[in-house]
Backbone as CSV, one residue per row, in Angstrom:
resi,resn,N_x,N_y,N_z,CA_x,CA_y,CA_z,C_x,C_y,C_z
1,UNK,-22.967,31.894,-12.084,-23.869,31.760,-13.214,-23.774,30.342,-13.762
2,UNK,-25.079,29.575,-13.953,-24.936,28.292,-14.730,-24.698,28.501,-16.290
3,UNK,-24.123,27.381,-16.594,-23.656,27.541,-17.807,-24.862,26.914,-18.861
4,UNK,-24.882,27.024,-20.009,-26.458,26.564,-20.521,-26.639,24.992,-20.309
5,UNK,-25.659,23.865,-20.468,-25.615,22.572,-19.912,-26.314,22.673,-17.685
6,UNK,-25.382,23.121,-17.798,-25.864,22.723,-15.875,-27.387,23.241,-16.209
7,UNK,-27.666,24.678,-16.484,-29.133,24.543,-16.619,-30.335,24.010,-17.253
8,UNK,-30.196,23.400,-18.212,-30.643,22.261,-19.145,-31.075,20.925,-17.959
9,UNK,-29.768,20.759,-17.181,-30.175,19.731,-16.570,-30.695,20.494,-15.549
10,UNK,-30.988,21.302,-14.132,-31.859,21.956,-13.410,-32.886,21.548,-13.931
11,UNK,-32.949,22.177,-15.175,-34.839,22.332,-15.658,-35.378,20.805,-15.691
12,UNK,-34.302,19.613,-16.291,-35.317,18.169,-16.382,-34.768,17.737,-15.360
13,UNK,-34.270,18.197,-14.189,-34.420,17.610,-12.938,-35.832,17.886,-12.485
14,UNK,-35.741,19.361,-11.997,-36.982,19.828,-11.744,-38.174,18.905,-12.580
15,UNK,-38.285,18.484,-13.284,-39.524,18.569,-13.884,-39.875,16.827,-13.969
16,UNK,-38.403,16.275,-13.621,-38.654,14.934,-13.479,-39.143,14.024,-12.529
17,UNK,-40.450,13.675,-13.143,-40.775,12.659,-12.060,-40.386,11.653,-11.494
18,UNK,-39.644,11.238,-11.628,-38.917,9.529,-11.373,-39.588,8.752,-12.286
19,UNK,-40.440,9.223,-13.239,-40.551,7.531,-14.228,-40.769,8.228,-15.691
20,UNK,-40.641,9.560,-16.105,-40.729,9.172,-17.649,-39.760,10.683,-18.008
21,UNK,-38.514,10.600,-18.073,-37.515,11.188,-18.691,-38.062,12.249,-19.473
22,UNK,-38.699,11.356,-20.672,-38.931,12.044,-21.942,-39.815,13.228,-21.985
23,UNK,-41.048,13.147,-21.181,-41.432,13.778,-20.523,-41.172,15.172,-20.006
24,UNK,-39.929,14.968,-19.146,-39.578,16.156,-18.282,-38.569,16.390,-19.316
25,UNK,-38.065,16.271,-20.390,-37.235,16.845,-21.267,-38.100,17.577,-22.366
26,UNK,-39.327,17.414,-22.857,-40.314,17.692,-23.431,-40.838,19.154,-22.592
27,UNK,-41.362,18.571,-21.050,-41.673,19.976,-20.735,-40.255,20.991,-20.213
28,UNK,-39.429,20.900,-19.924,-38.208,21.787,-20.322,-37.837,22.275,-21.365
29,UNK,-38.424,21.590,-22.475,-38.203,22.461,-24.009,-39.302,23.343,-24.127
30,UNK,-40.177,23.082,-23.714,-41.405,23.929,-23.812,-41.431,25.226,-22.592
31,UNK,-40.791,24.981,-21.486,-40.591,26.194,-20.752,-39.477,27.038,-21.200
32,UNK,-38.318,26.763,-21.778,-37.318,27.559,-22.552,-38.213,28.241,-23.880
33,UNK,-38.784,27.551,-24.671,-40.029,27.779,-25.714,-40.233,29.110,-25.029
34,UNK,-41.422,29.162,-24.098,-42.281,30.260,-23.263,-41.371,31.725,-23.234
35,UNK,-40.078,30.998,-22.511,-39.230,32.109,-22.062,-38.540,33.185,-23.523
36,UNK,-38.402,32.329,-24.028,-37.688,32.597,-25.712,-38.797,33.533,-25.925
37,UNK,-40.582,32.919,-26.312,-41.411,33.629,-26.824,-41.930,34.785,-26.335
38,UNK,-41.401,34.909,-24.849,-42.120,35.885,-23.957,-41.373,36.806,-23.945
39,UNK,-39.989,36.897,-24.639,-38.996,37.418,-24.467,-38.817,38.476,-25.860
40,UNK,-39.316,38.361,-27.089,-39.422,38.314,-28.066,-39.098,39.572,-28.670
41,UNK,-39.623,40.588,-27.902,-40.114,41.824,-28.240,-39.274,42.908,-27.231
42,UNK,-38.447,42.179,-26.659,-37.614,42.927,-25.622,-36.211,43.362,-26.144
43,UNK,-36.344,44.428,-26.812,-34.767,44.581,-27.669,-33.448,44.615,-26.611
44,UNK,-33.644,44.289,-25.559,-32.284,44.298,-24.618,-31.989,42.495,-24.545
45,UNK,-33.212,42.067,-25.055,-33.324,40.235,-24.591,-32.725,39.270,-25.724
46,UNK,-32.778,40.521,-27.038,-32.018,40.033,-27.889,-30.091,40.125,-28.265
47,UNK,-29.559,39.624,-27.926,-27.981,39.485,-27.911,-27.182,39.118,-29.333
48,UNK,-27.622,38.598,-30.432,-27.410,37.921,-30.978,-26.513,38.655,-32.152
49,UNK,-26.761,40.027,-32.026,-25.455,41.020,-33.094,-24.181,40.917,-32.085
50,UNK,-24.443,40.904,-30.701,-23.063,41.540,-29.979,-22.507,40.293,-30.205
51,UNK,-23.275,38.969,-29.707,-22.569,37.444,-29.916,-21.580,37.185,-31.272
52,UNK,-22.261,37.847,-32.054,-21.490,37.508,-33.887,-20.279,38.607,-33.753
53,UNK,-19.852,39.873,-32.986,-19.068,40.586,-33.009,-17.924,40.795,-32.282
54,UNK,-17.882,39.423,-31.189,-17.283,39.505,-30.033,-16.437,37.825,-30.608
55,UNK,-15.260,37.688,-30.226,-14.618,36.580,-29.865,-14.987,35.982,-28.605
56,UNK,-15.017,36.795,-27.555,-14.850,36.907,-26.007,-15.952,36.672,-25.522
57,UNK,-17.409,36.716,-26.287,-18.755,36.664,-26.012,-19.440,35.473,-24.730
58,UNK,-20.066,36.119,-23.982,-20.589,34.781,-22.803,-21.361,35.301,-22.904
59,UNK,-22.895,34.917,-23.293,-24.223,34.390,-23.183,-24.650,34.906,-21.724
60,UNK,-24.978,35.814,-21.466,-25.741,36.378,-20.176,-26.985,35.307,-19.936
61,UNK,-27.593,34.839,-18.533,-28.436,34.513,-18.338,-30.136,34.713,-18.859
62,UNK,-30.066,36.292,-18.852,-31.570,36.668,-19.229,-31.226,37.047,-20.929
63,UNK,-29.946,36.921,-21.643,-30.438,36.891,-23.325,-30.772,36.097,-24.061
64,UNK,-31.220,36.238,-25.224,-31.423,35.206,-26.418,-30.315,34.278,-26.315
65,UNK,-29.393,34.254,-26.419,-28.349,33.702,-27.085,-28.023,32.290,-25.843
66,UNK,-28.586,32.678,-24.650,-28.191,31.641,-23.208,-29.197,30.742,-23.279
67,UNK,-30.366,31.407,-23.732,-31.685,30.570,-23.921,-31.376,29.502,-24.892
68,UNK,-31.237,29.957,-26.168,-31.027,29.051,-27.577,-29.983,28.220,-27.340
69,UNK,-29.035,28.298,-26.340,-28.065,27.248,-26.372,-28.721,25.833,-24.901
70,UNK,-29.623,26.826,-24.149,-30.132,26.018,-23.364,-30.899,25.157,-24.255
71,UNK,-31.694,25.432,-24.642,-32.865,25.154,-25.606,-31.551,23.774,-26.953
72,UNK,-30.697,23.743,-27.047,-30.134,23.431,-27.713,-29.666,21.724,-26.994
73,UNK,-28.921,22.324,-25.948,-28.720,21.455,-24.900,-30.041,19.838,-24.326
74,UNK,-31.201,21.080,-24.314,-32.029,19.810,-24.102,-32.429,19.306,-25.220
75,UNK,-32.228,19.539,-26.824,-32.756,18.304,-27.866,-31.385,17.849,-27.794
76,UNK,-30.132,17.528,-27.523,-29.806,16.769,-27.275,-29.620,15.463,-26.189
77,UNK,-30.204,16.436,-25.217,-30.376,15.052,-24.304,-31.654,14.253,-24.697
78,UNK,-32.644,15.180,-25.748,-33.803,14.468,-26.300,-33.206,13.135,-27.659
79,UNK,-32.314,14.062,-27.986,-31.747,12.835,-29.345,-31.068,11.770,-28.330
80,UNK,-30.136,11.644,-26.894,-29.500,10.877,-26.437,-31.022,9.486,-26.036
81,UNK,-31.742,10.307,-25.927,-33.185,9.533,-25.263,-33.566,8.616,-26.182
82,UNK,-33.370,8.649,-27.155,-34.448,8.458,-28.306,-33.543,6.863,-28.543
């Protein structure tokens, strides 16, 4: 399983063209966006009581909680950009 960093970078690899960074960090926030919003209404997709109740807690791939830290991950490589 990637951890929300390694996948942060996957997504603005993928999406990078070789000439504008900002860009492919922009549309990687916006495909985590999609996934978050598409996800919304899926009470198994939301994690975010077990996360606050657990010490031991790891962020599953398909929950809220893996997303928002992905999603977290890339405005910082957006603030490193800037």
């Amino acid at each position: 399983m990637m951890t929300p960093q390694e996948k942060s970078i996957q997504l603005v690899n993928a999406l990078y063209d070789g000439s504008n960074i900002k860009k492919a960090i922009a549309l990687a926030m916006f495909v985590v966006n999609e996934i978050i919003e598409s996800r919304k209404d899926d009470k198994h997709f939301d994690d975010r009581d077990f996360a606050k109740s657990s010490d031991y807690f790891t962020p599953h791939p398909m929950g809220f909680t893996y997303w928002k830290e992905v999603k977290n991950e890339l405005f910082n490589f957006k603030q490193q950009e800037q």
